[in-house]
Structures are given as structure tokens and as C-alpha cells.
Residue frames as a rotation matrix with the C-alpha (Angstrom) as fourth column:
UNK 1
0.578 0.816 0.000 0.00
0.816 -0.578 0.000 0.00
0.000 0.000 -1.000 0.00
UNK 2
0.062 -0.788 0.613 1.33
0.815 -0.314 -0.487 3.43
0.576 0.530 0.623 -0.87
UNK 3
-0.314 0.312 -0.897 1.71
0.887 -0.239 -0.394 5.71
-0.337 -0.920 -0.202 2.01
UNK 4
0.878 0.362 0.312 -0.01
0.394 -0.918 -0.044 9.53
0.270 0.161 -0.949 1.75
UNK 5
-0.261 -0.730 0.632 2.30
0.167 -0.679 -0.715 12.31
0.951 -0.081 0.299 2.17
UNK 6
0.267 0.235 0.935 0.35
-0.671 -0.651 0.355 12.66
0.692 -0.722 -0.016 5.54
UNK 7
0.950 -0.092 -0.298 1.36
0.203 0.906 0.371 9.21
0.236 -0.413 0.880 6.65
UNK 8
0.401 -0.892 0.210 4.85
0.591 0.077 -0.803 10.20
0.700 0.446 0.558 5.50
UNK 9
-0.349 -0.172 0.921 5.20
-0.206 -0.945 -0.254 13.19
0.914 -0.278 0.294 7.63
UNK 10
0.648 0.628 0.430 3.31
-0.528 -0.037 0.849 11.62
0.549 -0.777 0.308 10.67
UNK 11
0.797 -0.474 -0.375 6.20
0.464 0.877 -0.123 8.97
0.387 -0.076 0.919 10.87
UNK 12
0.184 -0.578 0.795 8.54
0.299 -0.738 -0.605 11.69
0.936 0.349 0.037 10.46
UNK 13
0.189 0.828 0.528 7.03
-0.148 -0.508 0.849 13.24
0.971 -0.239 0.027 13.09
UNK 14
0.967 0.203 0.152 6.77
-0.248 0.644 0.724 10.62
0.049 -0.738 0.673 15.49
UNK 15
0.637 -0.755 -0.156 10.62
0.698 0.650 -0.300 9.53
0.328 0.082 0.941 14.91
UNK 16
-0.290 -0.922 0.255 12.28
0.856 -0.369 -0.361 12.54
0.428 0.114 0.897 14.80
UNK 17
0.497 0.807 -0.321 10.88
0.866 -0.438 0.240 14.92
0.053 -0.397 -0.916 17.10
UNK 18
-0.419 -0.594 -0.687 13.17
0.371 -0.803 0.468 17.78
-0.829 -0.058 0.557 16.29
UNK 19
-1.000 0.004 -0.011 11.17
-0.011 -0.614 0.789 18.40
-0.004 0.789 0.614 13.18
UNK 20
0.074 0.831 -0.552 8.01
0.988 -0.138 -0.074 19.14
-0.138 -0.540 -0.830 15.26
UNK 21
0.689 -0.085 -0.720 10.00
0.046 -0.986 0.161 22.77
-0.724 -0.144 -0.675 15.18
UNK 22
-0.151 -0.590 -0.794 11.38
-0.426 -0.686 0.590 22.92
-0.892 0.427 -0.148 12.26
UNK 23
0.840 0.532 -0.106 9.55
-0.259 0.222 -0.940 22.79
-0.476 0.817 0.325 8.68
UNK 24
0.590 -0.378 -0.713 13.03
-0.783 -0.482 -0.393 22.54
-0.195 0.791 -0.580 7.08
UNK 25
-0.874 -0.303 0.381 14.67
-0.444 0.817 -0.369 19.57
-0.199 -0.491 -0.848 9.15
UNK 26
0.045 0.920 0.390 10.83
-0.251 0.388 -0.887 18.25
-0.967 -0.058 0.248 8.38
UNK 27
0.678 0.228 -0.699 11.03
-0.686 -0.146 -0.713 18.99
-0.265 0.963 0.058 4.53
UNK 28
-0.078 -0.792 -0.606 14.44
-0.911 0.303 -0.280 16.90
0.405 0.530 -0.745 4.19
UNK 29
-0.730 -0.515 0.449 13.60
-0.539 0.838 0.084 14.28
-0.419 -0.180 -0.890 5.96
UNK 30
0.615 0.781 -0.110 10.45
-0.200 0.020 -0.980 13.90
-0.763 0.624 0.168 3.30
UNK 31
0.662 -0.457 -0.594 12.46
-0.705 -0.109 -0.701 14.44
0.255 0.883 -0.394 0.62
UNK 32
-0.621 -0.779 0.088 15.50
-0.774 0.590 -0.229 11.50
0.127 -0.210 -0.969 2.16
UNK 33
-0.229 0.519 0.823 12.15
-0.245 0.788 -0.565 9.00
-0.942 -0.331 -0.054 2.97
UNK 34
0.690 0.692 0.209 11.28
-0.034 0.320 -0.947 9.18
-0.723 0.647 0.244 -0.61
UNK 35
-0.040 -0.737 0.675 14.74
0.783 0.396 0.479 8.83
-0.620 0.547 0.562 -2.04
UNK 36
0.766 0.022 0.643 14.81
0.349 -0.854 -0.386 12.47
0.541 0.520 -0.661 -3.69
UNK 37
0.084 -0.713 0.696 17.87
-0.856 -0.410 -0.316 13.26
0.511 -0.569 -0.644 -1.31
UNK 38
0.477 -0.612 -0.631 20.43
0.088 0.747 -0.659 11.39
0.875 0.258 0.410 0.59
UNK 39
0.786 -0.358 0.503 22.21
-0.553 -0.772 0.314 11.68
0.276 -0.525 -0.805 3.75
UNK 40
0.519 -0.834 -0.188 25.43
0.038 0.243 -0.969 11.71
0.854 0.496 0.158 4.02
UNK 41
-0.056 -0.403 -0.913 28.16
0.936 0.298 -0.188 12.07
0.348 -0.865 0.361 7.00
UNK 42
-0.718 -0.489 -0.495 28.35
0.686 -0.614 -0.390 14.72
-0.114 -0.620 0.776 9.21
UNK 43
0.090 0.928 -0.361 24.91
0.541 -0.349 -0.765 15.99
-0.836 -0.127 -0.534 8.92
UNK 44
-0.693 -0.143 -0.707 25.53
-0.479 -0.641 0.600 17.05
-0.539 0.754 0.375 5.22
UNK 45
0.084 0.662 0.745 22.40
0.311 0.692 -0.651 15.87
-0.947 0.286 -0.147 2.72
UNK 46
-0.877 -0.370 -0.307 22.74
-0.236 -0.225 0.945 15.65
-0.419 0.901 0.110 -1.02
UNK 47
0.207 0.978 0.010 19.66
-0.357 0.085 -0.930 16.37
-0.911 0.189 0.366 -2.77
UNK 48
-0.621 -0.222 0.752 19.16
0.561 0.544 0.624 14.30
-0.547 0.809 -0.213 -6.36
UNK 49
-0.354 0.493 -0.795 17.89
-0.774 -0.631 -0.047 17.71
-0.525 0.599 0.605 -8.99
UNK 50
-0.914 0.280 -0.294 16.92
-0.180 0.371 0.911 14.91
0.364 0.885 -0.288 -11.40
UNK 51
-0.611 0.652 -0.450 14.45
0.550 0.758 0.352 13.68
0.570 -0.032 -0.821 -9.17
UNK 52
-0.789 0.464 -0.402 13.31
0.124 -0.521 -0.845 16.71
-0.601 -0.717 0.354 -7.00
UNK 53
-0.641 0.731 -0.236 10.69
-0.759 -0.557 0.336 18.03
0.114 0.394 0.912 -9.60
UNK 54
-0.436 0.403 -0.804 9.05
-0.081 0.873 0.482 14.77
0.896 0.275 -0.348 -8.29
UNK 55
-0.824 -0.257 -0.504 9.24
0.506 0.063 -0.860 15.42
0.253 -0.964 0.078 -4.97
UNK 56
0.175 0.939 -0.295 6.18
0.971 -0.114 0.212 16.26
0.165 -0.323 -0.932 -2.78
UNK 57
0.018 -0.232 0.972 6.05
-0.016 -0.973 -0.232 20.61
1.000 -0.012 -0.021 -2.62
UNK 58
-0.818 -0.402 -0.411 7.34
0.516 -0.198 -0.834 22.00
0.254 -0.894 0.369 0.95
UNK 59
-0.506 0.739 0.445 4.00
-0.820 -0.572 0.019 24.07
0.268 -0.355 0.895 1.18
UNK 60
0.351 0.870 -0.348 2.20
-0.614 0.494 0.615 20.92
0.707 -0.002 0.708 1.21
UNK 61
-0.418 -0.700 -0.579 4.81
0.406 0.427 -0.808 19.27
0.813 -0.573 0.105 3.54
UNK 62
-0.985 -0.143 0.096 4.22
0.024 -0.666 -0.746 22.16
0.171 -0.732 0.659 6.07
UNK 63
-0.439 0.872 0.217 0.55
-0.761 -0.489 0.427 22.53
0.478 0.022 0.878 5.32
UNK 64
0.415 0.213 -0.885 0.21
0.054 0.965 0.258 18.69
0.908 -0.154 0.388 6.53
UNK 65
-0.540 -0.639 -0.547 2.27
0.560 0.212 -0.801 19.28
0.628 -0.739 0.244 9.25
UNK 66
-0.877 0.340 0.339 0.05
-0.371 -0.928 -0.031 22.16
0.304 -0.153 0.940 10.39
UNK 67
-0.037 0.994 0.104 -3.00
-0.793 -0.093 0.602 20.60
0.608 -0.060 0.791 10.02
UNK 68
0.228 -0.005 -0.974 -1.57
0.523 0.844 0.118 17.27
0.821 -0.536 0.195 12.44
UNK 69
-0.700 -0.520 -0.489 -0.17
0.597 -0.051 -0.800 19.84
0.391 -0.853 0.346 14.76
UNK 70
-0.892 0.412 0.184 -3.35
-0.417 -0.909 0.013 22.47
0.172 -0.065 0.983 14.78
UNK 71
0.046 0.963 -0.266 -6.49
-0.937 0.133 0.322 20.46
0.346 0.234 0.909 14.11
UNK 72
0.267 -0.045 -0.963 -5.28
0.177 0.984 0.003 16.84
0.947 -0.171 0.271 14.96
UNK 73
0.406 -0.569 0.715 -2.94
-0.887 -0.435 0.157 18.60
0.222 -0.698 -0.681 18.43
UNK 74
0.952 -0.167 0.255 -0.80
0.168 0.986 0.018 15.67
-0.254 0.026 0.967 17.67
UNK 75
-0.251 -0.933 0.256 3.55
0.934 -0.304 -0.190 16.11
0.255 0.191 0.948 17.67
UNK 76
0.861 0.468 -0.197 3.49
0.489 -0.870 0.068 19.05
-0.140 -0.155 -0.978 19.21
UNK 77
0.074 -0.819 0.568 6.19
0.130 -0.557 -0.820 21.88
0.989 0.134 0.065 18.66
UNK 78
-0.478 -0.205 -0.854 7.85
0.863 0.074 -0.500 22.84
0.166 -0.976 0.141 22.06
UNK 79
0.498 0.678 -0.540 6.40
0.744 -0.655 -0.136 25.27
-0.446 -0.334 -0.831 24.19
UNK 80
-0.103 -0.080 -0.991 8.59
0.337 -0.940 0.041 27.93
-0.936 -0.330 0.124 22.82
UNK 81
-0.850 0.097 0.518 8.19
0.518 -0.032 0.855 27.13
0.100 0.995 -0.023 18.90
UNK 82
-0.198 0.941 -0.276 4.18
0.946 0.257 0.197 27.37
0.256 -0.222 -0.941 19.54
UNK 83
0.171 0.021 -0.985 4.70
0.598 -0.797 0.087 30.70
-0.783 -0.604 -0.149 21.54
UNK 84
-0.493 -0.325 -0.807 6.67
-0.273 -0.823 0.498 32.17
-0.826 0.466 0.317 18.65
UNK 85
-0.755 0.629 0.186 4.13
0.455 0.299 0.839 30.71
0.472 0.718 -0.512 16.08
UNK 86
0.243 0.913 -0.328 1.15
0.965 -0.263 -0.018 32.39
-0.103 -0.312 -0.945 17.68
UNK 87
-0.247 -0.240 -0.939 3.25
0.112 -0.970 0.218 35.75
-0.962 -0.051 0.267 18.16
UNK 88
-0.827 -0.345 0.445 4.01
0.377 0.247 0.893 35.02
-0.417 0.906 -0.074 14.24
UNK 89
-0.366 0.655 0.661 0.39
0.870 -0.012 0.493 34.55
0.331 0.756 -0.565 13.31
UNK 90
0.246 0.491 -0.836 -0.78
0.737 -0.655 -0.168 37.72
-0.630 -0.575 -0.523 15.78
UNK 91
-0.355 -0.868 -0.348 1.92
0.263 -0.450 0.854 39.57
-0.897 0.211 0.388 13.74
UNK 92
-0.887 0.136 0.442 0.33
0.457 0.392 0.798 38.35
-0.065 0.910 -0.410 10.39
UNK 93
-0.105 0.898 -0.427 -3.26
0.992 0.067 -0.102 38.85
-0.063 -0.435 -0.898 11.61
UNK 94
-0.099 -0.030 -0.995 -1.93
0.526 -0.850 -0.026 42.81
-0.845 -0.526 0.100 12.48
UNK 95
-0.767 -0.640 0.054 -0.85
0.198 -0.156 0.968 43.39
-0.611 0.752 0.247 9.03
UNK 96
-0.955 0.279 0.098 -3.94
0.109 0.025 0.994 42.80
0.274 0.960 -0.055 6.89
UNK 97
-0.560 0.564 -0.606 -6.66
0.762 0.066 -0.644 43.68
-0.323 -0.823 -0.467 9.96
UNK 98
0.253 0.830 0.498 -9.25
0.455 -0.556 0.696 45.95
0.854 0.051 -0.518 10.07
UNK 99
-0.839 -0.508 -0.197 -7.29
0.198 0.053 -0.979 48.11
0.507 -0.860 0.056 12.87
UNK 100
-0.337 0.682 0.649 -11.39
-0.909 -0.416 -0.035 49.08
0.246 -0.602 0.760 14.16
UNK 101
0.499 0.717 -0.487 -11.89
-0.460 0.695 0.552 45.61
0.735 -0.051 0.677 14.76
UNK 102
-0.097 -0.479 0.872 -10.89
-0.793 0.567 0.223 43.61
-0.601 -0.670 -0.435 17.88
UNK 103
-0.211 -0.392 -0.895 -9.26
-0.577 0.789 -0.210 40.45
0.789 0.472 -0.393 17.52
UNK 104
0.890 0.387 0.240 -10.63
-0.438 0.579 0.688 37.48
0.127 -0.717 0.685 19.45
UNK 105
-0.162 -0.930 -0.331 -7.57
-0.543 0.364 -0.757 36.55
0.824 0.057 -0.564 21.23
UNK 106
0.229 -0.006 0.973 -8.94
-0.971 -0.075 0.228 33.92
0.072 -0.997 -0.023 23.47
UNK 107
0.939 0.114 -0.325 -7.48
-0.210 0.937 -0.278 30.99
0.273 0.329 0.904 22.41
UNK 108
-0.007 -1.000 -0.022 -3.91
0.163 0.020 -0.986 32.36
0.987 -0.010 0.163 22.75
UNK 109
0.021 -0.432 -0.902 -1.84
0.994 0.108 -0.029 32.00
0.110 -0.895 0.431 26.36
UNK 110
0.909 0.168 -0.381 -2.76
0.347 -0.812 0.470 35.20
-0.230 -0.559 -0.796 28.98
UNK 111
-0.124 -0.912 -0.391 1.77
0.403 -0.406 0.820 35.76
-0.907 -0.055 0.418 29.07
UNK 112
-0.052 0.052 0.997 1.47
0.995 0.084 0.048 36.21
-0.081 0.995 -0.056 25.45
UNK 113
0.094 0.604 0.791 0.14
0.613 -0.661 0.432 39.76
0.784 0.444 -0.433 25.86
């Protein structure tokens, strides 16, 4: 049976729990499970260009990861990734707002603010 990219990434996940907080250390080790990259000694990884344009897109990597760590609350990021992801999205949120509207910020941790 052929796993999903969300299988792929849940393993991932679950093995390597440094790429709970980091999409990039996440993205390569996608891209080294499906043989599109290599690793090598000394934490060095050799990606294979012939075969990346196969390779599953990092947005969708990340967007999967998101949606196991947001909607599933499954692998969590540590407490301070999480913190600086919420600041992140407040940040985001500030940018394209409506500054006469409040924002419903009760989901997000009281220190936060």
C-alpha cells in the first residue's frame, strides 16, 4: 500500500521529534524518505535535482504538518516554537486587519500579551 504524504510526515514526526520545530529539518527528511535526497556524514544531505521536480512541494509538507499539529494537536512543537508561532500569526493577523476591529484573542496564552 502506498503511504499519503500525511502518513509520511506523521512517521517523520513521530521519529524525529526535532522536526516538530522545524519545517526545514521536516522537509528533508520527506524528501531522504522518498529517495529524492540522501544523507550523508556529518549531517551534510545531497539532494538528487533529477528527481526533486518529483518530490512532494514544501508548502504541502508544512501545510500537513500544520494541520496534524493544529487540528489533529498531535507532535506538538515545544512550548517555545508554539509561543513564537502564535506571536508570528498575531503579527500576520496585524498586518492585513481591520485596525477598528478587535481580535478574538482567546485561544492564545494570557503571558502572550
Amino acid at each position: 500500500m502506498e503511504q499519503t504524504i500525511k502518513d509520511i510526515v506523521e512517521s517523520i514526526l513521530k521519529e524525529y521529534p526535532i522536526t516538530r520545530d522545524d519545517d526545514f529539518l521536516l522537509c528533508l527528511r520527506v524528501l531522504i524518505r522518498g529517495g529524492f535526497a540522501h544523507a550523508l556524514p556529518e549531517g551534510k544531505v545531497q539532494i538528487d535535482l533529477t528527481k526533486l521536480q518529483y518530490a512532494p512541494a514544501f508548502e504541502t509538507i508544512t501545510r500537513v504538518r500544520r494541520e496534524i499539529q493544529n487540528e489533529e494537536h498531535r507532535f506538538q512543537a515545544s512550548e517555545e516554537v508554539q509561543q513564537r508561532r502564535i506571536l508570528n500569526e498575531i503579527k500576520q493577523h496585524s498586518k492585513y486587519s481591520n485596525p477598528t476591529k478587535n481580535m478574538n484573542l482567546g485561544n492564545y496564552p494570557s503571558q502572550l500579551w
